[in-house]
Legacy VTK file of the C-alpha trace (Angstrom):
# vtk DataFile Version 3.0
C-alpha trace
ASCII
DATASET POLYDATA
POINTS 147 float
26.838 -32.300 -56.243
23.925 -30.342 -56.844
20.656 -32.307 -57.337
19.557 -30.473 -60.183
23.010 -30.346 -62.063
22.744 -32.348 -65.291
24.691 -35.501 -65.605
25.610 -34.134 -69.607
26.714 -31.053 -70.923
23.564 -29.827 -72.206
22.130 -26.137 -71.310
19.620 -26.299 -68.448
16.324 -24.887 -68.442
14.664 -24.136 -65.046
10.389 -24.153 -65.771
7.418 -23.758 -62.928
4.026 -25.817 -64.030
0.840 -25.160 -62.786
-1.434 -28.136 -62.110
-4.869 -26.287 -61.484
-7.335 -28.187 -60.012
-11.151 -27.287 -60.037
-13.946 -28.821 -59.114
-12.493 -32.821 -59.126
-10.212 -31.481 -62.664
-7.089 -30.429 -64.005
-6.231 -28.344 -66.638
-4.755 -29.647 -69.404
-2.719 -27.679 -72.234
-2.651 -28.475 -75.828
0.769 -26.986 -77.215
0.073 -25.065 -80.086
3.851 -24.832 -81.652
7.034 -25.671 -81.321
8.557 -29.377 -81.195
6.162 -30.971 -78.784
3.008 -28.957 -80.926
0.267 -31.111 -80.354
1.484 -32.714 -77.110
-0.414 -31.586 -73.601
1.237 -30.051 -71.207
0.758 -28.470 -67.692
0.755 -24.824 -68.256
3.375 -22.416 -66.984
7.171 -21.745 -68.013
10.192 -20.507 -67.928
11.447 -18.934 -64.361
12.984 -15.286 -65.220
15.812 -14.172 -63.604
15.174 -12.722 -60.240
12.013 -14.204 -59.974
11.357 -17.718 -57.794
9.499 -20.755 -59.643
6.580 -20.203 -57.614
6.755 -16.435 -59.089
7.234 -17.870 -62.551
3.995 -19.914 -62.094
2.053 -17.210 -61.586
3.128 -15.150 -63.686
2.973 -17.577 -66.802
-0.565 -18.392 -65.839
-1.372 -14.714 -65.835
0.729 -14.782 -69.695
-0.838 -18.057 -71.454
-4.549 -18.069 -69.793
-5.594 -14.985 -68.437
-6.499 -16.190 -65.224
-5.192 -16.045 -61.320
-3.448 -18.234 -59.278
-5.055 -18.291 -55.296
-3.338 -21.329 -53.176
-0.117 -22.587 -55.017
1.878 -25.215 -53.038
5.246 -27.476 -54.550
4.064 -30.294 -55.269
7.361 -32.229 -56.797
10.085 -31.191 -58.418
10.799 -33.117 -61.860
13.832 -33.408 -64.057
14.134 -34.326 -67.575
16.749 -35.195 -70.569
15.411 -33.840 -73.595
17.386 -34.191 -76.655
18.475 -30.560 -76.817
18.618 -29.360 -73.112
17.745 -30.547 -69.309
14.868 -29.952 -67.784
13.900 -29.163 -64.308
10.573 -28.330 -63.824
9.133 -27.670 -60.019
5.256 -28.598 -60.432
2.515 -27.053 -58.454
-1.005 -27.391 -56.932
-2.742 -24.509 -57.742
-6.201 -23.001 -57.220
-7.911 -19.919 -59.341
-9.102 -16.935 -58.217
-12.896 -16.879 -57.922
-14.380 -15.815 -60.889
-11.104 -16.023 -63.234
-11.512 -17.961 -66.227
-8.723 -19.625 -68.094
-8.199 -18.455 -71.794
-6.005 -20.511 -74.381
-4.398 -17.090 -75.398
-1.016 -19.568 -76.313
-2.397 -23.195 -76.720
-4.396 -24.608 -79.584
-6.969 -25.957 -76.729
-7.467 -26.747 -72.965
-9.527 -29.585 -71.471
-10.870 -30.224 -67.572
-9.820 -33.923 -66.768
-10.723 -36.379 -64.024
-8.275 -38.462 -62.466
-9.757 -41.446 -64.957
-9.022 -39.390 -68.239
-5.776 -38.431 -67.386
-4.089 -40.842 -69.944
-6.988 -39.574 -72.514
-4.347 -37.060 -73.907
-0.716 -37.365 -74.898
2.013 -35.735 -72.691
4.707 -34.045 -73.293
7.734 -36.739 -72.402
8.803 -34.706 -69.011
5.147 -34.543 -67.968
4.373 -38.331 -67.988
5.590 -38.836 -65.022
3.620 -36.356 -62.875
1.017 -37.442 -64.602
1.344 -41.186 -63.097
2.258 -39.507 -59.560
-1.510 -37.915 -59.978
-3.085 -40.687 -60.739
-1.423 -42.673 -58.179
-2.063 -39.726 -55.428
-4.799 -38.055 -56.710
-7.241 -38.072 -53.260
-3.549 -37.178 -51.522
-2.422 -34.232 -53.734
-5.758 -33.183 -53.833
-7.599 -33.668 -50.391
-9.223 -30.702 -48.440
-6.258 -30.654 -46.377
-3.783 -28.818 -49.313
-6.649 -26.916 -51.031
LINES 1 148
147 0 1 2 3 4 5 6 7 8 9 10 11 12 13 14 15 16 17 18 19 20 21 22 23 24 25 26 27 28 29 30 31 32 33 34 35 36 37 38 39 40 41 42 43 44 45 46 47 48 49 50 51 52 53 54 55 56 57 58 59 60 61 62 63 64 65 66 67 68 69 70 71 72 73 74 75 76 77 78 79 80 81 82 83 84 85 86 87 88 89 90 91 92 93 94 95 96 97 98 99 100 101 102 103 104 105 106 107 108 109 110 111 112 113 114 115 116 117 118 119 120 121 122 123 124 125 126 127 128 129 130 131 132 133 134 135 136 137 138 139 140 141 142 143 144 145 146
């Protein structure tokens, strides 16, 4: 059986997320619609056909904040049973460009957090997870070693 085959019937929907890290911070996403409006979120999306999640990543950065992605590496891969569909997201450590800037073009705001104001926001359900891997791993995930 396929890992990432849901145990119910519901549609699945394959996402990339970008956890950028920058200068001892990650970004943090502020939904600005939707459902989850008003929950945080790692930013990135839905993989395209023809495209790989790593692609996706990228390229949804590039879509929601204006910026570029340097080093990207897969962190974990997560999945999730939201009311309406199954999520499987593959999350990943991710660097900017020098010089690029993120831009909420698609979020109502963005914040820089440590490792200790990590629980300062509220997650979207599927992201609470990572976000306790993080805090457990944080000098792992991001040691000089990955970035």
């Amino acid at each position: 059986m396929d890992e990432h085959q849901p145990i119910s019937e519901k549609p699945t929907v394959e996402v990339a997320a970008a956890i950028i890290e920058h200068d001892g911070k990650i970004l943090a996403c502020q939904r600005a619609t939707g459902d989850y409006a008003e929950y945080w979120e790692f930013p990135g999306g839905k993989v395209e056909p023809g495209e790989t999640s790593q692609q996706a990543c990228k390229r949804e950065v590039r879509e929601e904040l204006a910026c570029r992605l340097s080093t990207t590496w897969l962190l974990d891969t997560i999945s999730y049973e939201y009311p309406e569909f199954h999520l499987v997201m593959d999350c990943f450590v991710c660097m900017l460009v020098p010089g690029s800037e993120p831009q909420p073009l698609e979020h109502a705001q963005m914040r820089w957090l440590a490792k200790d104001e990590l629980l300062d926001v509220e997650w979207l359900p599927a992201d609470n997870g990572l976000v306790r891997l993080l805090g457990t791993q944080w000098e792992a995930v991001f040691g000089n070693e990955h970035l």
